[in-house]
N, C-alpha and C positions, 0 to 999 in steps of 0.2 A: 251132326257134323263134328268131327273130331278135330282136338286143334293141331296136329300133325298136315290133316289135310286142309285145312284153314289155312296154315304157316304153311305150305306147297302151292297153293292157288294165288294166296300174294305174292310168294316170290316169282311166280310165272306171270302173271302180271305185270309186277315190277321189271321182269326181262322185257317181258315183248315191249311195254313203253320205252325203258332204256335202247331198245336194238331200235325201234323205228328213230325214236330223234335222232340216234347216231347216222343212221341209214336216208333219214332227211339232209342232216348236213353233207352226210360225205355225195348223195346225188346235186345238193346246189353246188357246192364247193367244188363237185368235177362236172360238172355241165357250165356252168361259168367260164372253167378254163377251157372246158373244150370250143365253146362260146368263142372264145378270145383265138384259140387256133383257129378254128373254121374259118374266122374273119381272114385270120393271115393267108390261108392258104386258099379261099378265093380270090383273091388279091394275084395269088402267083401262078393258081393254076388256072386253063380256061376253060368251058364249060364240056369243051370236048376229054378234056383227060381227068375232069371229076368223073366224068359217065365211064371212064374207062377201067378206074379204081375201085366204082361201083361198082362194078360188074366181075371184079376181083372179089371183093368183100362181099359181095350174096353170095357165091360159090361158096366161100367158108364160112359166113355166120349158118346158113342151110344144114353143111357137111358138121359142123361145127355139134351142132345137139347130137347126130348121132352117136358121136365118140363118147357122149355123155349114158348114152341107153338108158336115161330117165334112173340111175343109180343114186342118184346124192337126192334124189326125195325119199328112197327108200330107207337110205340112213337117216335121214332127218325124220323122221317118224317111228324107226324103227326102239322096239323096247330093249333090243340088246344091239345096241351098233359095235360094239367092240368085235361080238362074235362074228358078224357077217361081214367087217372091214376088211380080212385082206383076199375075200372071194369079191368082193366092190372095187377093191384095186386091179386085181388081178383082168377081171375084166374089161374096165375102163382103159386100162393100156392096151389090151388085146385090139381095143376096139381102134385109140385112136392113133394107136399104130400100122394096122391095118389102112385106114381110112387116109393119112397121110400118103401112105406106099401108092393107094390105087387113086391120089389125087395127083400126085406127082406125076405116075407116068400117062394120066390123060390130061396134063393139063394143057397142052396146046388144042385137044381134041372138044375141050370144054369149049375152050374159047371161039373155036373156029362154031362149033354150033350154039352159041348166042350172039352169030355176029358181032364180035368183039375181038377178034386175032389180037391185038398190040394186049389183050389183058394176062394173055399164057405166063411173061414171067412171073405179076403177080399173084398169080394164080399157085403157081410152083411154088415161092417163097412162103406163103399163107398156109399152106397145107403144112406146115411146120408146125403151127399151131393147134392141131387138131389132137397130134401127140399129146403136145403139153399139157391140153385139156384133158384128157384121156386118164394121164398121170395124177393128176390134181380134181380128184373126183371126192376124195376121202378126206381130207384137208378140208375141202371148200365145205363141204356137206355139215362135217364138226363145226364149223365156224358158226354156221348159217342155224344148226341145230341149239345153240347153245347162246343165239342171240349176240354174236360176238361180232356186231357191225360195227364198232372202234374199230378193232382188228382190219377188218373188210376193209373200213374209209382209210385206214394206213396203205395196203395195201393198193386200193384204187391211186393214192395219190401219189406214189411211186410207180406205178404202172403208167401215170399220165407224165407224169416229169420223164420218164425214160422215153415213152411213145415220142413225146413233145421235141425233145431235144434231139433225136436220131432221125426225125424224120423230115424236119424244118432244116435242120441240118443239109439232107442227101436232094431235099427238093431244091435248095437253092442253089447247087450244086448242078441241077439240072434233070435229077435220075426222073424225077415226077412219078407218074403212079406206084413205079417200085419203091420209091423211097418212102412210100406210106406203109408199104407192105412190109420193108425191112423192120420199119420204127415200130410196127405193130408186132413183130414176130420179138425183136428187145423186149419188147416192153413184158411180156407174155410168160418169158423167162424169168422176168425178176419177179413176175407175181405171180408166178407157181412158187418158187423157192420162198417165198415170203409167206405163200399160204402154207405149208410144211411147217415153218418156224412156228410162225404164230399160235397154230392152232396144237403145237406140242405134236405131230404125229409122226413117227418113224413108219414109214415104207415097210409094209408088210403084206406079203404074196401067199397065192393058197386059194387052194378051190376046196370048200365046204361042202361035199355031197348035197348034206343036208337043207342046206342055204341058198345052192344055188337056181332051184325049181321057184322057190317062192320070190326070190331076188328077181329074178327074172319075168316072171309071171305079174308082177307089179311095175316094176321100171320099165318095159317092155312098152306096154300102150301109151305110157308117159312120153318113152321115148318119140313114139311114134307121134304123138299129139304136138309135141314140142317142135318135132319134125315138119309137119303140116303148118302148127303158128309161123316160126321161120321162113315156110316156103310161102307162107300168106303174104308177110310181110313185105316179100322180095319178088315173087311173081308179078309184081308188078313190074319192077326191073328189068327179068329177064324179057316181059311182052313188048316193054317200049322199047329195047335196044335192038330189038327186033324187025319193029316197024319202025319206029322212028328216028331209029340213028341214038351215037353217044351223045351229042352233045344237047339233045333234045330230054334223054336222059340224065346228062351233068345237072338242067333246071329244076326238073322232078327230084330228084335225091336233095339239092339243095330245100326247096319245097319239104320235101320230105323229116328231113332234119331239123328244119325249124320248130314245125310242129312237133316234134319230139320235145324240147325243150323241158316246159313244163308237163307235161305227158311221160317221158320218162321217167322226169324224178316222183311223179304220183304214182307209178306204177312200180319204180325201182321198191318202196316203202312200203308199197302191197305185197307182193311177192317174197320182199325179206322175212314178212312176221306173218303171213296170213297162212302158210302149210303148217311152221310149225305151231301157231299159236290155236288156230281151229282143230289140229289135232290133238293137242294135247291138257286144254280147256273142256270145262262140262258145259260151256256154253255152245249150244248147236244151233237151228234156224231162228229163236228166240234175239241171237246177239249177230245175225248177218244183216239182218236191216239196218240199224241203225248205222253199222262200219259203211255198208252200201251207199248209204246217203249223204254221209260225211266227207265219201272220198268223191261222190260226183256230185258236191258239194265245192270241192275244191278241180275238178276236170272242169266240168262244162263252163264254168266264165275264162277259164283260162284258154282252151280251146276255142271258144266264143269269139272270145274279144282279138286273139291269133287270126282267125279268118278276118275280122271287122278291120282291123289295122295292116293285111297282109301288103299293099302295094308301100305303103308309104316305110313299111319298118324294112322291108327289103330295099330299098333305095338307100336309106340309113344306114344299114349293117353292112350292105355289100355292096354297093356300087349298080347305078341303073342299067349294067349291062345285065344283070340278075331279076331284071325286072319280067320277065315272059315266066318266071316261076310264082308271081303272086296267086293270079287266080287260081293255081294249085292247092296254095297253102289255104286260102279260102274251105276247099272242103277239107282238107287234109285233117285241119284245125279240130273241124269238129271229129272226123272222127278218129279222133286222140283221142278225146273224154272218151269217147264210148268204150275203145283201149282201156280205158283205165279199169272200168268195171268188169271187162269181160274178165280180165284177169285175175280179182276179187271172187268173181262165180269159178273161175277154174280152181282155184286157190281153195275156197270152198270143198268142190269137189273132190279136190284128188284128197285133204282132210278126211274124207268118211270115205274113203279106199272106192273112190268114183269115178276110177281114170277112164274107163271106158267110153262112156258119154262124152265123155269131153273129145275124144278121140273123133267118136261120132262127128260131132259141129264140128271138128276141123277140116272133115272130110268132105262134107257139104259145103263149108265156107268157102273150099278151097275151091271146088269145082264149077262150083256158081259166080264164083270172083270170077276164075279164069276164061270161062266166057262171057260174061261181061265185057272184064275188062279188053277183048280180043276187037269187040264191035265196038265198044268207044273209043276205044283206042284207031279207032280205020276213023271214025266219022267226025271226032272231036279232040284228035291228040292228048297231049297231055292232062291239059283241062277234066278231059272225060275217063280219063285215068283213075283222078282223083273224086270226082263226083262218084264213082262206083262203089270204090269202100266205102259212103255212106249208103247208100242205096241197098247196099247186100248185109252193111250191121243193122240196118232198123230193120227189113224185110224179113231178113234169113237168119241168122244169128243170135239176136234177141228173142224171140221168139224159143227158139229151139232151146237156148240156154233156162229160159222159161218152162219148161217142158222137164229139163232137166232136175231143176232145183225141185219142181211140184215132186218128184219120181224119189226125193230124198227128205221130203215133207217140210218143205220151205214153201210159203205163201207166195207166189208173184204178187201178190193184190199189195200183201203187206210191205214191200220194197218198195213199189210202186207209190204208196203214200207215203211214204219214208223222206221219197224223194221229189217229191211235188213241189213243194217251199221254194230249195235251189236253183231249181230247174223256173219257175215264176220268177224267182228275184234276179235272175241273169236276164233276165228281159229287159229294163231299163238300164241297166250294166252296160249292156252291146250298144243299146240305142244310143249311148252317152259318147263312145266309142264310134257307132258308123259316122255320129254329129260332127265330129273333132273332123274326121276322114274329108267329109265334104266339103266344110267350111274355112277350113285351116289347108290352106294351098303347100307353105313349106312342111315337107316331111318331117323334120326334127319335131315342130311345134306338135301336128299332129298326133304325132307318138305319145309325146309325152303328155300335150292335155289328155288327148284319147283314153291311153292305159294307166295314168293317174286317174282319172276322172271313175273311168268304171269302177277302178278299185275300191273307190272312194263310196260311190251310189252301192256295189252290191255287199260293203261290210256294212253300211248304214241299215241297208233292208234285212240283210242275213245273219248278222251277229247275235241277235238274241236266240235264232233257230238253232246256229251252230252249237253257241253253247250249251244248249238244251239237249242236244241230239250227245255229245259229247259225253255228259254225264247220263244218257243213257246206254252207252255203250257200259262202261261201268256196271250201271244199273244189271242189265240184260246177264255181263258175267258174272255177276252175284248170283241171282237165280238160276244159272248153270251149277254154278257150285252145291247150289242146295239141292237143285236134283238130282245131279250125280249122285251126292253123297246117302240119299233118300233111297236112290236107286243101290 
């Protein structure tokens, strides 16, 4: 091993640690706030014209990946990004310029077929966004390649301060679901123009003969995959506004959201550092177990303990008219953890240029959600909304992802004991947690013995494991370095 590449493997190292804590803080530090909004604005908006702003916002987060056509993972991987940057620009505006144009003039025709009419204007305004994304493909990508999630958490929290202020602003005002859409279209603006500065790059145009076959050939299925996650996420949306109305939908999305909480920010930390860091580390299936373990180490009591405490934290946060959304967050809860991982395997994947598979599972996930969820949804409302996405991640999804990893020479077996310990010691965790639920009548109390308490019982049982598993992650990219270098 040469110490050139000894001194190149520690400072990649030293990035990816530095980018996740950044990428840690900057997801508590904007899920907190957003925390703090959400409170406000179920407060002022009712359950009927959340569901209506949903049904705005699946439309663009959906349309939203394609503008991206899976570009900014190929520059984040790519050995020369300078050379293929302004065929990745060129593109990405192509796209979500386009995409904007043909959102704009169906958006009344969106809305009318997801049962949602009042959502067409914010439907219109939000499709502004899909440009901006578009534009900002090349920026974000350098950011994200170079571990520069200070940068990112700058940028997030000016995106959340503009969001926050324009849009509390026009809602008290009266505008309601537009004025979420206008704050979000501000906010959008200021964090494209912030990703440009930051990341030093001047706007550069140009199609590459050469570059644009392989650019495409790679961000393409990504695209596509990204597409499907998206429509996972949100297919749920479009079925219940369906059948069962907005305001049925306002509970679910609320529901929905909570269990994001800690689910997001575990998964924001994954996706920051796990493309580029499994690409560009000699650590391959030897150092995905132990990461595996550690981060559904930190999903599953958090997701856990979200389902065990759902009626009473919902009482607490929002107000008992929010209460028909608990037993939602109940499954929802759990399957966040599983979120968490699946992300880590796609992460994985697209790493050793495996976007296709992943494509695969999305396409299955998606088709076996969607009927599902079409029959629970007739027989058990919302409730049976949520009980499905677990049903279809243990059954379908795990499995398949399983399949995937063997086909790249990753052990299931070995993940699987990885992650035994955590998955065991969240069992007294929750029980400490459903205890506080039963026995503790006022909601505040219950929260907080509840989610204190578990915290309490599963660092007591799991801290010597974490530790352990921690410095084996270490460990694991050491002997990548040495085989590489062998190799």
């Amino acid at each position: 091993m040469t110490r050139s590449m000894s001194d190149h493997r520690a400072t990649l190292r030293s990035q990816a640690t530095r980018g996740a804590a950044w990428s840690g803080v900057s997801t508590i530090v904007l899920r907190l706030g957003g925390l703090v909004v959400g409170i406000v604005l179920a407060r002022l908006l009712s359950p009927e014209e959340f569901g209506v702003y949903a049904v705005a916002l699946t439309v663009q987060a959906i349309l939203i990946t394609v503008a991206d056509l899976g570009l900014s993972a190929d520059l984040i991987r790519s050995d020369d990004p300078d050379r293929i940057a302004p065929t990745v620009a060129t593109l990405g505006l192509t796209s979500g310029a386009i995409m904007t144009a043909i959102t704009l003039a169906s958006s009344v025709a969106i809305a009318d077929l997801l049962g949602a009419p009042a959502a067409a204007p914010a439907i219109s305004v939000l499709s502004l966004t899909l440009v901006l994304a578009g534009a900002s493909v090349v920026p974000y990508a350098m950011l994200q390649r170079r571990f520069q999630q200070r940068e990112l958490f700058f940028v997030g929290v000016a995106d959340f301060l503009v969001s926050t202020t324009v849009t509390l602003a026009l809602v008290a005002i009266g505008l309601g679901p537009l004025g979420l859409a206008i704050g979000r279209v501000a906010a959008q603006v200021v964090s494209t123009v912030m990703q440009f500065v930051l990341a030093r790059v001047v706007p550069r145009f140009g199609i590459d003969r050469a570059a644009i076959g392989p650019v495409l050939a790679f961000g393409l299925p990504i695209a596509a995959a990204n597409l499907l996650s998206w429509t996972l996420l949100n297919v749920d949306n479009i079925i219940l506004v369906r059948i069962a109305g907005a305001a049925a939908l306002g509970f679910y999305v609320l529901a929905f959201n909570i269990s994001g909480w800690p689910m997001s920010a575990l998964s924001q930390v994954v996706r920051s550092i796990s493309l580029p860091y499994f690409s560009r580390t000699g650590s391959g299936s030897e150092g995905l177990a132990p990461v595996v373990a550690v981060a559904w180490a930190g999903a599953l009591p958090a997701g856990a303990v979200l389902a065990a405490l759902s009626a009473p934290l919902i009482e607490v946060v929002y107000g008992a008219k929010w209460l028909p959304a608990a037993p939602v967050l109940a499954a929802l809860g759990l399957y966040g953890s599983l979120r968490v991982v699946f992300d880590l395997f796609a992460g994985f994947l697209y790493a050793r240029g495996r976007s296709r598979p992943v494509l695969w599972i999305q396409l299955a996930w998606l088709a076996v959600l969607v009927v599902g969820m079409i029959f629970a949804t007739q027989a058990f409302g919302i409730v049976g909304a949520g009980w499905v996405h677990v049903v279809v991640a243990v059954v379908v999804v795990l499995p398949a992802y399983a399949l995937a990893l063997r086909s790249a020479g990753v052990r299931f077996r070995t993940i699987l004991r990885a992650a035994w310990w955590p998955t065991v010691a969240a069992v007294p965790a929750v029980a400490v947690a459903i205890g506080a639920r039963l026995l503790i009548e006022n909601p505040v109390g219950a929260v907080l013995v509840g989610g204190l308490g578990a915290v309490a019982v599963y660092l007591l049982v799991g801290w010597p494991w974490l530790r352990q598993h921690v410095r084996a992650i270490r460990g694991s990219e050491r002997v990548g370095v040495a085989v590489h270098d062998v190799a």
